[in-house]
C-alpha positions as CSV (number, residue, x, y, z in Angstrom):
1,X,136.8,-92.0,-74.5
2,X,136.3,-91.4,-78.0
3,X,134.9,-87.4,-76.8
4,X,138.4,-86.7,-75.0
5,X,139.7,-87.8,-78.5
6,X,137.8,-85.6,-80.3
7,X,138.6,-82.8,-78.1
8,X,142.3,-83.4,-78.1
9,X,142.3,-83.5,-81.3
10,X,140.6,-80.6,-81.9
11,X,143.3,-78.6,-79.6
12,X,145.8,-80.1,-82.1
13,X,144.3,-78.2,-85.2
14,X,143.8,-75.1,-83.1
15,X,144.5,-74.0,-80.1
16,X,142.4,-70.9,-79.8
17,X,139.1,-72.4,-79.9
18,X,140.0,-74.7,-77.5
19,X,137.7,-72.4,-74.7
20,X,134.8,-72.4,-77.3
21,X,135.1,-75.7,-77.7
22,X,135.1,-77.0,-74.1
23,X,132.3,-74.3,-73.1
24,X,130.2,-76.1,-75.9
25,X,131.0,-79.3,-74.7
26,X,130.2,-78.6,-71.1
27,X,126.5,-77.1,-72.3
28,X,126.2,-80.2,-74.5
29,X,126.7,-82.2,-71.2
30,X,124.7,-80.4,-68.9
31,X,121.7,-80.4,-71.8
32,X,122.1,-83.9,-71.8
33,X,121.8,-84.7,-68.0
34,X,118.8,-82.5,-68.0
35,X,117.1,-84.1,-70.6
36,X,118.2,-87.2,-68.9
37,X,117.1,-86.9,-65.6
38,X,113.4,-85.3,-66.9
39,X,113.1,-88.6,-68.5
40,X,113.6,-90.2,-65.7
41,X,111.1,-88.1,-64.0
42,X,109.4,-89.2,-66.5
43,X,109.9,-93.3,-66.4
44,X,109.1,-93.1,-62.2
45,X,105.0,-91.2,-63.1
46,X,104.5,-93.7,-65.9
47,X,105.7,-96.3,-63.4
């Protein structure tokens, strides 16, 4: 919740990077289901 409050908060202050902003978030989020998923990957050959 509190990353929806950052964002909306960040529309508040300015409105124009609002794109840059959500396009950063999205990469953020996809880097961190990679990463999460290879450590998965991961866990299951250690296992």
């Amino acid at each position: 919740m509190g990353f929806l409050v950052k964002i909306i908060d960040l529309v508040h202050v300015n409105p124009a990077g609002l794109n840059l902003r959500l396009s950063q978030a999205m990469n953020m989020k996809k880097q961190a289901i990679y990463s999460l998923r290879t450590y998965l990957k991961a866990l299951e050959y250690d296992m």
